[in-house]
C-alpha positions as CSV (number, residue, x, y, z in Angstrom):
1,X,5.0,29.6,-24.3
2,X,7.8,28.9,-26.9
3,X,10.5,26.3,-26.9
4,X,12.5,28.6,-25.7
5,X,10.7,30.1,-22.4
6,X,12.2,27.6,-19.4
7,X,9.6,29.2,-16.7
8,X,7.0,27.0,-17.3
9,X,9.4,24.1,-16.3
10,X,11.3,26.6,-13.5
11,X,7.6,27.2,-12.2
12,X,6.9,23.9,-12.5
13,X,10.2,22.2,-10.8
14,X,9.4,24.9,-8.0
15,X,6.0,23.3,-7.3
16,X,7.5,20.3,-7.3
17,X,10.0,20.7,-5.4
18,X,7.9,22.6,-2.6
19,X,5.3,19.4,-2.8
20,X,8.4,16.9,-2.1
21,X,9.4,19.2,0.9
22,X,6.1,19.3,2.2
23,X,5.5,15.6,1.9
24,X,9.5,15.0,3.7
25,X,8.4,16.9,6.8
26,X,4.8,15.7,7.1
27,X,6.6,12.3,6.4
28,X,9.1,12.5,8.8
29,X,6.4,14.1,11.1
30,X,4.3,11.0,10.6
31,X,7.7,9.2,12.0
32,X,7.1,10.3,15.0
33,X,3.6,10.9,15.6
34,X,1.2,7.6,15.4
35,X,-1.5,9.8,13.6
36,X,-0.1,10.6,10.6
37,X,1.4,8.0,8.0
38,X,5.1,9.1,7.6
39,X,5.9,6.4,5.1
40,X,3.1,6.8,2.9
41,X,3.9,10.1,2.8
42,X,8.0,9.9,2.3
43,X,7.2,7.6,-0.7
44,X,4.9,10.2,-2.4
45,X,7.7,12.6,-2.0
46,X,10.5,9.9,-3.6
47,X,7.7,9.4,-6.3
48,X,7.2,13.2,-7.4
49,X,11.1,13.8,-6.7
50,X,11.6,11.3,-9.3
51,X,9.2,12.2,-11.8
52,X,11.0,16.1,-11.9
53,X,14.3,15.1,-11.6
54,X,16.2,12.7,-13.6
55,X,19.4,12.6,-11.0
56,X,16.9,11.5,-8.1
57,X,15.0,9.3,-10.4
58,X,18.3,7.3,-11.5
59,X,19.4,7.1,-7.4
60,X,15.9,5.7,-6.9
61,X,16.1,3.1,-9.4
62,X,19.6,2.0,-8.3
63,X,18.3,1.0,-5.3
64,X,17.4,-2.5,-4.5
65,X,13.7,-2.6,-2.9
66,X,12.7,1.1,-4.4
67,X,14.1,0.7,-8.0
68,X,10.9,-2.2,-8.2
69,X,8.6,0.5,-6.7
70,X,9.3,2.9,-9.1
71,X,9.2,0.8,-12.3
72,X,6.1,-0.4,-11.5
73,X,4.8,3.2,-11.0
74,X,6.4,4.4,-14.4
75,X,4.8,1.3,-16.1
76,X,1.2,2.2,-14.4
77,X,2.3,6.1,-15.5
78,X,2.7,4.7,-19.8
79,X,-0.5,2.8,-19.6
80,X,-3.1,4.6,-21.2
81,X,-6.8,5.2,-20.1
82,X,-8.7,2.1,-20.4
83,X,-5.3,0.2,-19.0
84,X,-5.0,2.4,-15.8
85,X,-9.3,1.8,-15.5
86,X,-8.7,-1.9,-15.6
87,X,-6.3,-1.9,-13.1
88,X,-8.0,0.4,-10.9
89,X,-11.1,-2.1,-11.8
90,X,-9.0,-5.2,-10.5
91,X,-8.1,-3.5,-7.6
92,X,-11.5,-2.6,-6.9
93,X,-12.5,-6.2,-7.4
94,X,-9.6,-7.6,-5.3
95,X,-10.7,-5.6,-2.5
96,X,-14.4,-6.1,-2.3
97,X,-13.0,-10.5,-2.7
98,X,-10.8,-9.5,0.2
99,X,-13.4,-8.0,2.4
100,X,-16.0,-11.0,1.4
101,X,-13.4,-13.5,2.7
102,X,-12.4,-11.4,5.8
103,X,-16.4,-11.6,6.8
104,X,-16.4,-15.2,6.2
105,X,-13.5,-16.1,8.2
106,X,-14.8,-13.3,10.9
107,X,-18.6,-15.2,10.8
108,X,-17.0,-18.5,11.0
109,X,-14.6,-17.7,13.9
110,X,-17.8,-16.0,15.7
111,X,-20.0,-19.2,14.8
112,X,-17.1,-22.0,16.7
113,X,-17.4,-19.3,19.9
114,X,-20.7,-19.6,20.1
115,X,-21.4,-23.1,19.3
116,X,-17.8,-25.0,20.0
117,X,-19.3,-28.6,20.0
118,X,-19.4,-28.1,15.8
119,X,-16.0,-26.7,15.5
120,X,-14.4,-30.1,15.9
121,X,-13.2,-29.0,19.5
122,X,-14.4,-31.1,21.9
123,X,-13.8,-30.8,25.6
124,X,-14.0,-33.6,27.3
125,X,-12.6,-36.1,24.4
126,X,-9.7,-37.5,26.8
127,X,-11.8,-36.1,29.7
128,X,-11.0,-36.5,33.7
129,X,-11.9,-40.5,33.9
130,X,-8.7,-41.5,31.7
131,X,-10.2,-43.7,29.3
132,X,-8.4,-43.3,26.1
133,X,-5.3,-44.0,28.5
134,X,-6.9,-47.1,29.7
């Protein structure tokens, strides 16, 4: 394809454009129905609207809470190989930590259930006779 040829890019924008529609009405869809994320899906269409077309892109990244979406995105998008695979490395590692602590805390709220004299929770510390009133 030469400089010259604009199909490649018409082709391409069409795609592109037919990927953000789908992803709008699945989004807005997922709005509605419980099943089906709308807003992950209506983000992924403001994402590949804004990588085809620069007069979306510079909307996007006027606006306040989006514009910090979207230049972190473009950052992750100028990294190269080994920088995207040690974020996606972190990540990995921040989730397994994450899950590790969510069982702890999930073992030690089913441990003071079953055993609630070690928890630190005693009943009976001001019990029914009155004597720390006394």
């Amino acid at each position: 394809m030469s400089k010259g040829d604009t199909t490649g890019g018409l082709l391409t924008n069409a795609l592109a454009l037919v990927l953000v529609a789908a992803c709008v009405v699945i989004g807005l869809a997922g709005l509605v129905l419980p099943v089906i994320p709308g807003l992950l899906f209506l983000a992924v269409a403001a994402l590949l609207a804004a990588g085809r077309f620069p007069r979306i892109a510079a909307r996007l990244r006027s606006h306040r809470s989006i514009g910090r979406h979207l230049g972190r995105h473009e950052a992750f998008a100028r990294l190269g190989a080994l920088g995207k695979l040690e974020v996606v490395a972190l990540m990995a590692v921040k989730i397994v930590l994450d899950g590790l602590a969510s069982i702890a805390s999930y073992l030690g709220r089913s441990r003071q259930r079953r055993n609630p004299r070690r928890s630190g929770r005693r009943s009976g510390a001001y019990g029914s006779s009155g004597s720390a009133n006394t």
